[in-house]
KEBAKE-459093 format. One record per residue (C-alpha): x, y, z; residue number from 0. Coordinates in Angstrom, 1 decimal, padded with zeros to 4 digits. Each point is the difference from the previous one (the first is absolute). Example, Ala and Ser with C-alpha at 12.3 -4.5 7.8 and 13.67 -1.06 7.14 Angstrom:
NODE|u|v|w|num
NODE|012.3|-004.5|007.8|0;
NODE|001.4|003.4|-000.7|1;
This chain:
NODE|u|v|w|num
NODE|027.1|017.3|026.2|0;
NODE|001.6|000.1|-003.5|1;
NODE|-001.6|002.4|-002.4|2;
NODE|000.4|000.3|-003.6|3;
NODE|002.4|002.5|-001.4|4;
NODE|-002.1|002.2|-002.4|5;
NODE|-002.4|002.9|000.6|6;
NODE|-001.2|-000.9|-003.7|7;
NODE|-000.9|-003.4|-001.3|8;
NODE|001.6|001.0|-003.2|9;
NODE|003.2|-000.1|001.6|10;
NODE|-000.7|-003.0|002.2|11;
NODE|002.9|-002.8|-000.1|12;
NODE|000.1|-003.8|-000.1|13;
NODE|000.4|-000.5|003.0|14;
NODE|-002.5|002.5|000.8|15;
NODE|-002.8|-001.9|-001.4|16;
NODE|001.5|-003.7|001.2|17;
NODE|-000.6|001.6|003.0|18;
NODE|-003.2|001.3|-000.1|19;
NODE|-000.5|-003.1|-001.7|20;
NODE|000.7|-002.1|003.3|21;
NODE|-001.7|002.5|002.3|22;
NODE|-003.3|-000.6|-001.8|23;
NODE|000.3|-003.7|000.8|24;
NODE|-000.8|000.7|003.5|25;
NODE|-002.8|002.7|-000.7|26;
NODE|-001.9|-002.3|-002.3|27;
NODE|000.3|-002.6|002.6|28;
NODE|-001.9|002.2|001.6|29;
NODE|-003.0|001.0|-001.5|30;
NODE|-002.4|-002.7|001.6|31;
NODE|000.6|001.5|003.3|32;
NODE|-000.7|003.7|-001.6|33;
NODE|-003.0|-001.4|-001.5|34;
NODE|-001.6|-001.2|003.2|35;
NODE|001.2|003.0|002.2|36;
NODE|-002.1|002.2|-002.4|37;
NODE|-003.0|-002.8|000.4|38;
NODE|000.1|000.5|003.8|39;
NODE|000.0|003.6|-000.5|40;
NODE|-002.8|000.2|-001.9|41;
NODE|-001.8|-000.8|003.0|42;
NODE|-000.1|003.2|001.1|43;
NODE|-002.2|001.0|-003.1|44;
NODE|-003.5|000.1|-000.5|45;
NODE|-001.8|-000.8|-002.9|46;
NODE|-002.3|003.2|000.3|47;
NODE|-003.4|-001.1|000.4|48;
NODE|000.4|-003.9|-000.2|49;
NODE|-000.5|-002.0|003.2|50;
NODE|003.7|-001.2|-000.1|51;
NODE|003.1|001.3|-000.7|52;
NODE|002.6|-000.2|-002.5|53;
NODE|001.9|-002.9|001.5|54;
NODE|-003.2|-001.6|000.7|55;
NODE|-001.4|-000.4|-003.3|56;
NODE|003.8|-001.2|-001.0|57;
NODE|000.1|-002.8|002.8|58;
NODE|-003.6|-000.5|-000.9|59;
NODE|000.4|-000.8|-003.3|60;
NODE|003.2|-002.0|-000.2|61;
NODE|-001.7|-002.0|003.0|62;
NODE|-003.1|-001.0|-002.5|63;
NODE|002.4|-000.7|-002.9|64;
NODE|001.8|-002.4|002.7|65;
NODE|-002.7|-001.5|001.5|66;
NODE|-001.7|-000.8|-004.0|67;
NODE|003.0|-002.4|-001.0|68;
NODE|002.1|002.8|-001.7|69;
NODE|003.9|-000.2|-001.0|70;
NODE|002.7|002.1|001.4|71;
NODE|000.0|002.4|-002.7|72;
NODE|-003.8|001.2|000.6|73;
NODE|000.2|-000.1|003.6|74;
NODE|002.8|002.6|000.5|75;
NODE|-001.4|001.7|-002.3|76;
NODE|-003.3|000.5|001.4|77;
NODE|001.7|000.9|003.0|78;
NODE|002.2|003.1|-002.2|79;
NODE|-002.8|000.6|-002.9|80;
NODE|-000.7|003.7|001.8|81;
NODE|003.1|000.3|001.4|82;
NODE|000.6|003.4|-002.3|83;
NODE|-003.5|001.8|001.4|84;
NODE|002.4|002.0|002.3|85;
NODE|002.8|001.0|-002.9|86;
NODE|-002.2|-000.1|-002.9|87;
NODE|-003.7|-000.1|000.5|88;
NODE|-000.3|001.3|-003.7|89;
NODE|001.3|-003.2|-001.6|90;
NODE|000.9|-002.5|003.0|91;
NODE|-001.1|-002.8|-001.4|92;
NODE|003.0|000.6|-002.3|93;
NODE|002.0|001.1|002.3|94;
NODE|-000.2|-004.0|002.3|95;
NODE|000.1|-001.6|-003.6|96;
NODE|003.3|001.5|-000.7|97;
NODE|001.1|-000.9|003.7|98;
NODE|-000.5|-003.9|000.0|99;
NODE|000.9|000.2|-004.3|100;
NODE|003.2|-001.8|000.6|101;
NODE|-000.9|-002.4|002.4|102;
NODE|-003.6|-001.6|-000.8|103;
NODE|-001.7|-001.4|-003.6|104;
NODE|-001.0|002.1|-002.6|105;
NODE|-003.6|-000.9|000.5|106;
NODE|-000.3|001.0|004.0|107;
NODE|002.2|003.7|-001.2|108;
NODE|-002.7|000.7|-003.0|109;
NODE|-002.7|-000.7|002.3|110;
NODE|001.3|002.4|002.7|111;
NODE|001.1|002.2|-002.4|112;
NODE|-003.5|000.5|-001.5|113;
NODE|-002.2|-000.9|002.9|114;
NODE|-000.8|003.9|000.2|115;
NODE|-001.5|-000.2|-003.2|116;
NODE|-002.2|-003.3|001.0|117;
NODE|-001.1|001.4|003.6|118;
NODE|-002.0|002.4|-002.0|119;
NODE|-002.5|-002.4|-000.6|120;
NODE|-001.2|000.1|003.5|121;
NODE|-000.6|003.5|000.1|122;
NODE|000.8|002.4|-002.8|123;
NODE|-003.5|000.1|-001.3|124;
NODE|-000.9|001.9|003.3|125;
NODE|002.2|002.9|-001.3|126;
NODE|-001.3|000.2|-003.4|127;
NODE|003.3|-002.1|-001.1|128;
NODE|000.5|-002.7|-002.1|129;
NODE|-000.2|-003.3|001.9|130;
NODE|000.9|-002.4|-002.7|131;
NODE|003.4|001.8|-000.2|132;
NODE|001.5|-003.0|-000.1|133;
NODE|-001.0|-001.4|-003.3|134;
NODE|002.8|001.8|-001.2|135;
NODE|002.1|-002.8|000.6|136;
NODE|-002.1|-003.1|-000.8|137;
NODE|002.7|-001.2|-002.4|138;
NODE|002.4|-000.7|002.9|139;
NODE|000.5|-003.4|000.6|140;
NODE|-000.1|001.3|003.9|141;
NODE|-003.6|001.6|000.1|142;
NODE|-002.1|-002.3|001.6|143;
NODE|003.1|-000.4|002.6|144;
NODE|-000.6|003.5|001.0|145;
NODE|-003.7|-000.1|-000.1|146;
NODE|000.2|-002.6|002.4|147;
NODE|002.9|001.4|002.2|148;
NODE|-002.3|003.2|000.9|149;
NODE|-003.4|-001.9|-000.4|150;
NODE|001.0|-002.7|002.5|151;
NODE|002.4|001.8|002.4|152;
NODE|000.9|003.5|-000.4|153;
NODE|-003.8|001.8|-000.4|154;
NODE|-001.1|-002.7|002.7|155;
NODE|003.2|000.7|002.8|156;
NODE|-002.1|003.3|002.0|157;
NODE|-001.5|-001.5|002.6|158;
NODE|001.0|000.6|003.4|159;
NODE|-001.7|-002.8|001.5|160;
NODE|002.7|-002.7|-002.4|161;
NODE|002.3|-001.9|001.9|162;
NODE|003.3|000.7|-001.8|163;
NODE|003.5|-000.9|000.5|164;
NODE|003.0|002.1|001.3|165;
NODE|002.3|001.5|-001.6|166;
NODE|002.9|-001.9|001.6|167;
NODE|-002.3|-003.2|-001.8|168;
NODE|001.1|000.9|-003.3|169;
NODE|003.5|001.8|000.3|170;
NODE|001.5|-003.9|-000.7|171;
NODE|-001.5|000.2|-003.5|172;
NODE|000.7|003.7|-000.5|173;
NODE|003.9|-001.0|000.6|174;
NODE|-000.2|-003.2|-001.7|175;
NODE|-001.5|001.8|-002.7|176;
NODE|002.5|002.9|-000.2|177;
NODE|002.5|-002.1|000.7|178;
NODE|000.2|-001.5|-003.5|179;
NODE|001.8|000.6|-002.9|180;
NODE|-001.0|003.3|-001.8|181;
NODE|-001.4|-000.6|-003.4|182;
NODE|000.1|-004.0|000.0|183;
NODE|-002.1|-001.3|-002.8|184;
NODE|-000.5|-003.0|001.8|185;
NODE|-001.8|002.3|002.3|186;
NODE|-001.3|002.5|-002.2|187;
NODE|-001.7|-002.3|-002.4|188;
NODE|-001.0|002.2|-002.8|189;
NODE|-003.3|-001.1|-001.4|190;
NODE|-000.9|-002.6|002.9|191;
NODE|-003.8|000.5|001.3|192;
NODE|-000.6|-002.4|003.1|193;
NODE|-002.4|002.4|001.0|194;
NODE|-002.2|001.1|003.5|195;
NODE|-000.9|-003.6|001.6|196;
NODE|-003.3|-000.1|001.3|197;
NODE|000.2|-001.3|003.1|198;
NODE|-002.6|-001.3|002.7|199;
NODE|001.0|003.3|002.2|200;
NODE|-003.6|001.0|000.8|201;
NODE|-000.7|-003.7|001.6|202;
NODE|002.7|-000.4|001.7|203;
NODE|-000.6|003.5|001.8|204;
């Protein structure tokens, strides 16, 4: 396999980099199928304490994002919104926001980006924590996006008795989804709030 020349990247060449360049094509090609090797793993995890596990809860929730009417966007991520807990239990909401940044619109990243923040709600005040830590952030044009994303689907998706889809369900969107064009604006849509639809998903289970 060729290699590079330098030992440094100081002293790295053109043709160095062109062909780092072309060797990243292939690697970035790739990242869907990295993405859901690392979902599949995670079955092997445990939430400690919950009645599901971590891949669970993932399917769980992508499937009630699905099954309410939602967009491409939201559904893989709902599927990849915890995806950090392994890596980065600390900040993992972060950590899946920065993931899916170049590939989904501004207003699904913010929500998973901050959805840590808005899960508190639920919970916090038995801790003696604040559980309106997310008025913080009323002023985004996203906030009621993420209220709903964790009110309607990701506090909700713990219950073993749910009839959820596969994994191998959603890996079409996950590659369609990382499959696109890094950074489009067309896809990014800065500023754009279609929000969480509210779909009929309770009648029609």
């Amino acid at each position: 396999m060729a290699t590079v020349s330098f030992s440094r990247m100081e002293d790295g060449t053109r043709e160095d980099y062109l062909l780092l360049q072309e060797l990243e094509k292939a690697h970035l090609a790739g990242t869907a199928e990295r993405v859901l090797r690392e979902m599949a793993r995670q079955a092997e995890e445990n939430y400690e304490g919950y009645k599901i596990g971590r891949l669970d809860h993932a399917l769980q929730t992508a499937t009630m994002a699905e099954r309410d009417g939602a967009d491409i966007d939201w559904i893989v991520a709902a599927l990849l919104h915890d995806i950090g807990d392994g890596l980065a239990p600390l900040n993992h909401d972060r950590f899946a926001a920065e993931l899916m940044r170049p590939f989904v619109r501004e207003e699904v990243t913010w929500s998973v980006e901050h959805h840590g923040a808005f899960q508190m709600v639920f919970y916090a005040h038995h801790y003696g924590w604040n559980p309106n830590e997310r008025d913080k952030y009323r002023g985004s044009p996203y906030f009621q996006s993420c209220v709903d994303f964790c009110g309607r689907w990701d506090q909700a998706a713990f219950d073993p008795e749910y009839p959820t889809e596969t994994l191998e369900h959603f890996a079409p969107l996950v590659r369609e989804v990382f499959g696109r064009k890094a950074y489009d604006p067309a896809v990014i849509r800065a500023g754009v709030v279609l929000g969480v639809p509210q779909g009929a998903r309770q009648a029609a289970e």
